[in-house]
N, C-alpha and C positions, 0 to 999 in steps of 0.2 A: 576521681574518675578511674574504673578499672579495664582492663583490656578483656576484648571478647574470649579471647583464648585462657585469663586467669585463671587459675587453679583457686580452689577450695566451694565452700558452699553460700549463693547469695542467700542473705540473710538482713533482717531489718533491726540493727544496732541501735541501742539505748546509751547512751555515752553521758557521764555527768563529768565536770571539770571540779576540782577543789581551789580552792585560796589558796593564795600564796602562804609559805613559811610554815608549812607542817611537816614535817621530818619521818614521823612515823603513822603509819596505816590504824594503828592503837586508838589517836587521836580524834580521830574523824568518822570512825567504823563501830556496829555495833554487832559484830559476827560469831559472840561466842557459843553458840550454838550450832553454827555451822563446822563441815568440815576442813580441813584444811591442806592443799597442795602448792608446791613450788613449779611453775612454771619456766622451763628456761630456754629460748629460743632465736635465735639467732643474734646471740649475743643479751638480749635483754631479757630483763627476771620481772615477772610477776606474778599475783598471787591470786591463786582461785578461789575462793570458798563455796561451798554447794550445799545443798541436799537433797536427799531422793526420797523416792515412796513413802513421803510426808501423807496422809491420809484427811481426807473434810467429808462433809456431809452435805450435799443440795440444801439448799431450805426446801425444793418442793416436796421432799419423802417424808417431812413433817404433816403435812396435809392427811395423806394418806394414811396415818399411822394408827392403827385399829381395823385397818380392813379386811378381812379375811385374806390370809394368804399372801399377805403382803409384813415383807418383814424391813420398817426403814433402816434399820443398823447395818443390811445387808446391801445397802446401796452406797455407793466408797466412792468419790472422784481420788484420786491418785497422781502427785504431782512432784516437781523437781524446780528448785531454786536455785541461781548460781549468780554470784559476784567475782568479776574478774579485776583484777586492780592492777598497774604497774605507775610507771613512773619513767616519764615523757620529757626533757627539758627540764627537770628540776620543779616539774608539776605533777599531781595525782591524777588519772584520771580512773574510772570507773566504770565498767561496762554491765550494764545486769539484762539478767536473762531470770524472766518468771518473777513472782511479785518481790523487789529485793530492794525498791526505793526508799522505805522506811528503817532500812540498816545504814544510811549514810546521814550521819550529824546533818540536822539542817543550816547549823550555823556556817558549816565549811563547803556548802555548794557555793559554785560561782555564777549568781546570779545575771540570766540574760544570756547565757552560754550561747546557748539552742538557737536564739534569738537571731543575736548576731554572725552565729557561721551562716544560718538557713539563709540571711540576708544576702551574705559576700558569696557565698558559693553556690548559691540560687541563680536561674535564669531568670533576668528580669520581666522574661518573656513568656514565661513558664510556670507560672502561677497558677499551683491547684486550688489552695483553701487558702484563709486567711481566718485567725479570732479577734474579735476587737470589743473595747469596753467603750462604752459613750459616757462620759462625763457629764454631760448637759443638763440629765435628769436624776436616774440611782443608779449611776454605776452601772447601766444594762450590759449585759455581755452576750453574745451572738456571737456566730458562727458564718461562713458564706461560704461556700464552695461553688467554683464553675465544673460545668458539665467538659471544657476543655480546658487546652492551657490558652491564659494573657495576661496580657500586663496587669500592671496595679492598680491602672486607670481603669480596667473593668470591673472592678468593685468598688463598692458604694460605701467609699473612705473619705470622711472631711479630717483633715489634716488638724482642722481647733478643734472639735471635742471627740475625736474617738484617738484611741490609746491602742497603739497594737501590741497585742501580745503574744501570739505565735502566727508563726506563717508555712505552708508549704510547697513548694517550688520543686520542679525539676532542675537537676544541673543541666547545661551545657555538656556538649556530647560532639569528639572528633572522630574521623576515620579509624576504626575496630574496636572503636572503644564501647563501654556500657553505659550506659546511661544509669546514673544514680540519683534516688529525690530526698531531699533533706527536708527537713520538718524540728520544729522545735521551738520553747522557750526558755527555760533554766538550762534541761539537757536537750540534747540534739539527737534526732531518728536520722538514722540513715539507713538506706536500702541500698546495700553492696555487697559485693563477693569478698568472703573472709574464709584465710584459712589460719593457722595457729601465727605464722611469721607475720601477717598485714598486722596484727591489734595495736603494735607501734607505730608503722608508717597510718595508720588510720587519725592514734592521736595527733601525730605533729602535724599533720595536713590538715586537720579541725583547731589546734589552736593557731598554727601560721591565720586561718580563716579569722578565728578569734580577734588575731592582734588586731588585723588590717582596717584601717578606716573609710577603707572602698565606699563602703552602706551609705555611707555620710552624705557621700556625692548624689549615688541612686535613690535616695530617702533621707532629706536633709531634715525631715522633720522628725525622723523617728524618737530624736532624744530630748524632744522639745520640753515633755511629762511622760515619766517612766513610776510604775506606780513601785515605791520601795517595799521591796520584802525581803531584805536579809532582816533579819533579827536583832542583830547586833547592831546594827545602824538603828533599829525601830525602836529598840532599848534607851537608847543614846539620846534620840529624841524626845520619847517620854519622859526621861530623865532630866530633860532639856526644860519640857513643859511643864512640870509640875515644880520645877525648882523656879521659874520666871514668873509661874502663879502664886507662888507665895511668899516672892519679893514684891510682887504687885505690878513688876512691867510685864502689863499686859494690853499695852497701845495695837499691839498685833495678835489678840485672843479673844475671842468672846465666845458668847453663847447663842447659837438660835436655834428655833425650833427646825427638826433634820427633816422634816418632809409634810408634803401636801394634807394638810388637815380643813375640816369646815368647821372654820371659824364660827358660821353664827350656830354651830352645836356646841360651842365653847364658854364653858362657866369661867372658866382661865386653869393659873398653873400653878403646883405647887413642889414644893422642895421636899416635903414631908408627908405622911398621910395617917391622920387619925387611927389609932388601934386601939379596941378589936374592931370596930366599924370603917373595914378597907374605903365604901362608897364615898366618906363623909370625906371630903377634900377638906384639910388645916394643915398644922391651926392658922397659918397666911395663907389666902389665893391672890396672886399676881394675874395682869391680864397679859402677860409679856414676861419671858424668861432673860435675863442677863448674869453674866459673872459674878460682877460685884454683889449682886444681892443673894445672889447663892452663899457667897464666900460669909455673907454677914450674917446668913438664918444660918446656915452647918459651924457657923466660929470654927471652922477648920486654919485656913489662912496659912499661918508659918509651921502647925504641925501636918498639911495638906500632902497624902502618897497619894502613886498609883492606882495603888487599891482604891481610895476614896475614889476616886471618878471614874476606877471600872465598875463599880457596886452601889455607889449611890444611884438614884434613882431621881428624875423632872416626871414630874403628873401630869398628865394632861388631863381637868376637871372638866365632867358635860355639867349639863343646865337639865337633862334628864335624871340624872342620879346613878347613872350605870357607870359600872366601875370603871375607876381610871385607867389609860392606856401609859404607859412609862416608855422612857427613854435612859440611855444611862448617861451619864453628865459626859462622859468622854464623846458617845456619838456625836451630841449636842455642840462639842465642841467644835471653834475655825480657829484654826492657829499658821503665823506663818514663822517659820524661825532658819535660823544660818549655822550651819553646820559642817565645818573644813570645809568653808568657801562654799558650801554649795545652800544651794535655796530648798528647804521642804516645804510644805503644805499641806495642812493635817484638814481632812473634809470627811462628815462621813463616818469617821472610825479608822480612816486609813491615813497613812503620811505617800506623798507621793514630792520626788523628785522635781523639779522645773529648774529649767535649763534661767539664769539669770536675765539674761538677754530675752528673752521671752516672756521675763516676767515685766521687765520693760517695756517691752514693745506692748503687752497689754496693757497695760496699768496706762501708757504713752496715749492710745486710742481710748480710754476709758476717761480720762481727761478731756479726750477732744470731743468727746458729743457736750452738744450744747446744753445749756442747764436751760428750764423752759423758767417762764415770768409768769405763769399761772396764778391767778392769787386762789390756790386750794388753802381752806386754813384747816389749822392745828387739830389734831385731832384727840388729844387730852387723854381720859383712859378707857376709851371705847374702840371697841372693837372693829375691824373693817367693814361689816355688814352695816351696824349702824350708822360709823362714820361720812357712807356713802347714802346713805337713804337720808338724812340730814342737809346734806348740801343743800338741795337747792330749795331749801328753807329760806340760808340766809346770800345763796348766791346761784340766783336764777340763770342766769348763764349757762347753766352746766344741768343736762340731763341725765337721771342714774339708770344705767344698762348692764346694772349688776345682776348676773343669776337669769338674763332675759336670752334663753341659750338659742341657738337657730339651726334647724339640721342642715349636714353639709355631706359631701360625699353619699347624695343619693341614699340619705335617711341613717349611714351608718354612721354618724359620729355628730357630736354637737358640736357649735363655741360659742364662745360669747364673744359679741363684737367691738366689744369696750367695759369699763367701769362706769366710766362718764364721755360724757358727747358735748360740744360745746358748742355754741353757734357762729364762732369763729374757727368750725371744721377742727378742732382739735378731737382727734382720739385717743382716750385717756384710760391707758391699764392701769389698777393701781391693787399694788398686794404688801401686806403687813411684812416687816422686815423681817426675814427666814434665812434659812441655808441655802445652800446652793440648788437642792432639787425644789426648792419652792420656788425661788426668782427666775432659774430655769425655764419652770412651767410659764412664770406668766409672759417671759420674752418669745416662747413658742407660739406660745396662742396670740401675741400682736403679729407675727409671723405668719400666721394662719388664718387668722381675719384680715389682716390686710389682703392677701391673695383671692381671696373671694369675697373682698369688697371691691376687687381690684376686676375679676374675671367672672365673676358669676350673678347673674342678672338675678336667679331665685331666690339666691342670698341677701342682696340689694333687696328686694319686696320685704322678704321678711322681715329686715331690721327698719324696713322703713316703716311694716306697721305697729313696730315697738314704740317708734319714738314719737314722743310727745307732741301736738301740735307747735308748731315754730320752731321746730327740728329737725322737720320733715326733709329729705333732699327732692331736689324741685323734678325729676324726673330716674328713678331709679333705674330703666331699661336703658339708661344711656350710661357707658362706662365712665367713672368719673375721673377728673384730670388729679391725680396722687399728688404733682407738687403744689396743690393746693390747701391741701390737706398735711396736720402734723402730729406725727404717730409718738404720744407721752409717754416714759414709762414713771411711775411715780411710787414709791418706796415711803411705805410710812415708819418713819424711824426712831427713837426716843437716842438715839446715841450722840453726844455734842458733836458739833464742826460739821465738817463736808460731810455729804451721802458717800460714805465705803460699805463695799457689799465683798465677800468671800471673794476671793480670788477666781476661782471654778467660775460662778458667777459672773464675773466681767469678762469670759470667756463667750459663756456661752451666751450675753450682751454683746458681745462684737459680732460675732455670728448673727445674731438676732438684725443688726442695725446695718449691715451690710447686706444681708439681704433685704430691706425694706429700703434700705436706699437705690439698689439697682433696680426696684421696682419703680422707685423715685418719689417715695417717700419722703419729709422731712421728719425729723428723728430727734427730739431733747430727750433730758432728763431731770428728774426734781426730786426731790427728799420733801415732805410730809414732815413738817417739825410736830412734837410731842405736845 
């Protein structure tokens, strides 16, 4: 907080923190091309690096270039950089002015800086913007701004799959003081009055913010999954990964395919691809990707790097002949592994943090839904499209309401109401064992059909003229009573023991069955043996 009457000029501060245990500015900096000055002021020394009447070019004077009387070389933007550095408590910090974030080592920011001051020294009442990531599906990232300041319950934050990642908040503001708003994630924005003597008291009143565990209280979830991006930890755990894969414990690795595909356009998948003939899927097509069988077509195993699984390539072969779409084996990868105590989990392409005790408490709920007594049988090495158009071959019981889509929201969106439909009111989602954005999807959409099996009469018609005679519900304009009804989710899996799905995954399954149950829904689950 600065006082109304403060000297010098308000200004909106860019501030990065360093890691611990670096001694010299050499280390962490890459400024040999700037200029260089000693700062020293009231008492403390820091150091500036700058530069002026640096020269660039628009791209749009490129457009123009040929037109009479137009000269592009003659249009100049003209600019100035500056890094200001000192040394706070035995920490570095860093203030830049004009584009100067790419001269600080990425290894030695202190990730989460921004984060966690904007949290502690934010109004919890005063919330402008917020950025968040949804986990549920791909990783969506978004933005929210309110048109005023409020709390945090005024945004549309679920605490299990969105991940925040920066915030912006007004401070708290007493008798003649100014009011300052912080913003941030790695580094920290503050909008405050500075003249040459504040750039110390600014640090140590952002790290005191730092230390404090205030946030914890006001946001007990914030640390619940922090997605990891220092480097050096991501190193650590690839290092981690690729060394457990070719020792072969890999009880907590596998492979599935990373996101939403149509299966029945699907010839299957391959580890390799025919050359010069890119189209022609070999010399194996699998209908289903896993580790082990990777590990056994590349006979990589015990001489298996990094490299190999950032630059190998999983095919995905159509049935039309048009060329394969590829993934690289790392995306493809689910890994969960322990690292100085703490718990990662690799989803995605990314390793992200979780808090232990949370991973607990999921896995704890992920146990507790009930397994269902369905007799679906096996589904051998066909695909989900045909596995489901089969059933009720040999098990009349069950109707297939695969792909039978029903418009919803007033024509703008479709779903599907089910897989299968049973006559004992089972509604049965069932989707080939995938990543986390794929089982995701299908715990959304029983989420979203149950609500308007649950609330909308038009919806009710229409799936009722989907389904088969002795199907039928006996009066669709009447809402029907949900705890009669029990909502499947059913995973066709070829992996031995219990149904285990990615981590992410039985996240965004608690989310899914929690809300089907305050609708009051009944809720199993069941694994589809091979």
């Amino acid at each position: 907080m600065t006082t109304a009457t403060g000297q010098g000029k308000k200004l909106r501060l860019t501030v990065f923190l360093m890691k611990d245990g670096y001694e010299n500015v050499d280390e962490i900096l890459q400024v040999a091309q700037l200029q260089k000055v000693t700062v020293t002021e009231g008492g403390t020394h820091g150091t500036l690096y700058f530069k002026s009447g640096f020269e660039s070019r628009p791209p749009w004077a490129a457009i123009f270039e040929g037109v009479p009387g137009f000269n592009p070389k003659a249009i100049v933007n003209r600019g100035s950089r500056a890094l200001y550095v000192l040394k706070v408590d035995g920490r570095w910090f860093c203030f830049t002015f004009g584009y100067t974030r790419h001269l600080i080592a990425e290894f030695a920011v202190e990730r989460n800086f921004g984060l966690i001051v904007a949290l502690n020294l934010g109004d919890p009442d005063a919330i402008k913007a917020i950025d968040k990531t949804n986990i549920s599906h791909i990783a969506l990232q978004s933005r929210e701004q309110a048109g005023r300041d409020i709390g945090f319950d005024g945004f549309e934050f679920d605490t299990d799959i969105d991940l925040l990642n920066s915030i912006t908040a007004k401070g708290p503001v007493g008798d003649g003081e100014e009011q300052e708003t912080y913003s941030g994630r790695d580094s920290v924005s503050v909008y405050t009055r500075v003249d040459l003597g504040t750039f110390a008291d600014i640090a140590k009143r952002l790290y005191e913010a730092f230390q404090s565990t205030a946030y914890q209280k006001r946001y007990p979830w914030v640390d619940k999954i922090t997605q990891e991006r220092d480097s050096t930890i991501v190193a650590m755990l690839d290092a981690a990964l690729v060394i457990a894969i070719g020792a072969g414990a890999v009880n907590k690795i596998w492979l599935s395919v990373p996101e939403i595909i149509a299966w029945e356009e699907v010839e299957g998948f391959a580890y390799k691809i025919r050359s010069p003939n890119p189209k022609k899927a070999g010399p194996a097509l699998y209908p289903d990707i896993d580790l082990e069988g990777w590990l056994q077509e590349t006979q990589l195993e015990a001489s298996l790097t990094l490299k190999h699984l950032s630059n190998r390539k999983i095919f995905q072969c159509f049935k039309d002949g048009r060329e394969p779409d590829a993934w690289s084996v790392y995306r493809c990868l689910n890994a969960e592994l322990d690292l100085d105590g703490k718990k990662y989990i690799l989803n995605d392409g990314d390793w992200y943090n979780v808090d232990s005790n949370y991973v607990t408490d999921v896995d704890n709920f992920y146990q507790s839904i009930p397994a269902s007594a369905l007799p679906l049988p096996n589904y051998g090495t066909k695909t989900e499209p045909k596995y489901l158009k089969g059933i009720p071959k040999t098990h009349p019981q069950f109707a297939v309401m695969d792909r039978k889509n029903v418009m919803i929201g007033g024509g703008k969106s479709r779903v599907e109401f089910c897989d299968l439909y049973s006559k004992n009111k089972d509604i049965i989602h069932v989707k080939q064992y995938g990543g986390s954005s794929l089982l995701s999807h299908l715990f959304s959409q029983a989420v979203v059909s149950a609500d308007c099996f649950l609330h909308e009469i038009a919806f009710r018609q229409d799936v009722n003229g989907l389904l088969p005679p002795g199907f039928k519900f006996a009066d669709p304009t009447k809402a029907p009573a949900p705890s009669a009804y029990t909502v499947c989710m059913a995973i066709m899996s070829k992996v031995p023991g219990p149904l285990e799905i990615p981590f992410f995954s039985k996240v965004s399954l608690k989310h899914a069955v929690k809300s089907l149950q305050k609708m009051n829904f009944n809720v199993t689950k069941i694994k589809i043996e091979r």
